[in-house]
Structures are given as structure tokens and as C-alpha cells.
N, C-alpha and C positions, 0 to 999 in steps of 0.2 A: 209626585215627580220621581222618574228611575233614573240611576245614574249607571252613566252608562262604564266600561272598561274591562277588563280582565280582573278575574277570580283570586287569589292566591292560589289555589288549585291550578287551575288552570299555567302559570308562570310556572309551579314548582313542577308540572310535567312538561314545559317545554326547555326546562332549565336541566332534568334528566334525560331528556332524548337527548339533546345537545351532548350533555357531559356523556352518553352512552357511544354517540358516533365520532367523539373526539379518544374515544379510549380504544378503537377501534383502526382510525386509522393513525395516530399517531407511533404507532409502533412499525408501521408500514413505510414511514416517511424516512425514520430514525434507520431502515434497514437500507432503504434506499440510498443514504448518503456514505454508509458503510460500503456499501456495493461501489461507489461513485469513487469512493478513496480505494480499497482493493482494486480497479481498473486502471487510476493513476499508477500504482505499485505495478502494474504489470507491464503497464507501459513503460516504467523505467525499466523492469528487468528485461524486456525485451528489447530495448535500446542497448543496454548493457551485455549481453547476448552477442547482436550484431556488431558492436564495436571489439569485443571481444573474438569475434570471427574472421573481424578484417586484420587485427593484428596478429592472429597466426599465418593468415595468408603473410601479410607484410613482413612478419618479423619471424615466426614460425618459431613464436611462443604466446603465451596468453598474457595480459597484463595483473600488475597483481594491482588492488585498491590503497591509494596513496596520491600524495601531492607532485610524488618527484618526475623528473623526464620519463618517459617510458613506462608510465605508471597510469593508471584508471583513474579518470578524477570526471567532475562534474564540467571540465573543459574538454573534455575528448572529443574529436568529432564522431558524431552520430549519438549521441548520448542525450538522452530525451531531454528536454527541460523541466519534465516532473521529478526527476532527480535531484534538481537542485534546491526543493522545499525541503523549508525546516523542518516539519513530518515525516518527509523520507527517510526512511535510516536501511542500510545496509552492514554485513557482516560478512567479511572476509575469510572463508571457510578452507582456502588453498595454504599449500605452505611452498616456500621458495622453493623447495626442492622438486614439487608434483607440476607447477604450475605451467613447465614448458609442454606441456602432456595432457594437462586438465586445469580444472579449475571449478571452485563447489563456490557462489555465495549465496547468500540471504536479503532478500528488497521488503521491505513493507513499509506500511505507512500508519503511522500512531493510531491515528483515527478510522482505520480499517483493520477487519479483523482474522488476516490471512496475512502467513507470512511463505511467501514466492521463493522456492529455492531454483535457483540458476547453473546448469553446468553446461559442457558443450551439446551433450545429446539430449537433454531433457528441459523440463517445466515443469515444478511439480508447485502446488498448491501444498501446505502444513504435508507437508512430507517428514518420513521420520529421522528424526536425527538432525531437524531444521533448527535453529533458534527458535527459544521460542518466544511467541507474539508478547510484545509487549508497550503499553501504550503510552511510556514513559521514552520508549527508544532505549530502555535497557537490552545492554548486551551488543548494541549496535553503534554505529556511529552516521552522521549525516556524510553524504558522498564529498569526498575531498572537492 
């Protein structure tokens, strides 16, 4: 009488192919979702960009990032609602005196691994002299 089923051979090579195409693509998944958090960060800082455009038209000065009237906060209008996660963190790189003229910050998001510097003419991606990336949100603060 033959009984019939699988080998131990046989399981310990379908137990290695498996473990080989899990090692494979799982590092491809984990970049993916990195990528997905870097695009939310861009999308705030280009919502913050654009609000930050409409109030030099309006007021013909830039906002500086804070809670108070007339200040940049996560209630502004046009201000993405990716801004307002607890991951987001931004960094206020203007000082009162540059800000009716310019204005430099920092957007990234914990879990993505690019930190977006923001001024009026530019976009820059880990640009130098950015804050740097940190997955803690050190050195930044979540948007008012």
C-alpha cells in the first residue's frame, strides 16, 4: 500500500521559493509606501506655496508659520489637508525681518524619506541647507 502526499523535500523547496519571492518583493512594497508619504509632503508644501502666494498678492507680504491672525497655520485657506497629520511636520526657515520679501520652510512627513524645501521661486527636494530628515519630527513642528 503507497501513501500518498508530499516529501519533506519537496515542502522545504516550496517553503524556499516562497521565502525567496517574499524577500524580493517586500522591499519594493516598503518603498512604495515611502514614496506614497513623500507625495503627501509635497502636497502640503505645495498647498503651502500657493497660500503663501495668495497672501502677498492680498497683503504683500508672506505669512510667517504660527497660530496667530495673519499667520500660516493648518486653517488657512487653501492649505492642503495633508498638513494637518500628525506626521507632517514643517520648519520655519524665514525670520520676521526677510519674510515680507521671502520666505524658506521645510514639509516632510515622518514616514517618508525627503524633506521638501519651500520658498517663493523654488521646490527643491533634500536640498542643502534643508533640515534634516527626521523620523521622529525632530527639528520641526506639526503645522499650527
Amino acid at each position: 500500500m503507497q501513501i500518498e502526499g508530499f516529501t519533506l523535500i519537496e515542502l522545504l523547496i516550496v517553503i524556499a521559493i516562497i521565502g525567496i519571492l517574499a524577500s524580493v518583493l517586500i522591499p519594493g512594497v516598503l518603498a512604495a509606501n515611502k514614496r506614497a508619504y513623500d507625495t503627501s509632503a509635497q502636497a502640503c508644501g505645495k498647498s503651502i506655496q500657493t497660500a503663501q502666494a495668495i497672501a502677498q498678492v492680498d497683503f504683500k507680504s508672506y505669512l510667517m508659520v504660527g497660530t496667530g491672525s495673519g499667520e500660516l497655520s493648518r486653517s488657512t485657506d487653501g492649505v492642503n489637508a495633508a498638513c494637518a497629520f500628525s506626521d507632517m511636520f514643517v520648519k520655519e526657515r524665514s525670520t520676521a525681518g526677510s519674510i515680507v520679501s521671502d520666505y524658506t520652510i521645510d514639509v516632510w512627513d515622518r514616514r517618508g524619506g525627503h524633506v521638501f524645501t519651500l520658498s517663493p521661486s523654488s521646490f527643491l527636494k533634500d536640498a542643502l541647507g534643508a533640515t534634516a530628515f527626521s523620523s521622529t519630527g525632530g527639528g520641526g513642528s506639526n503645522l499650527p
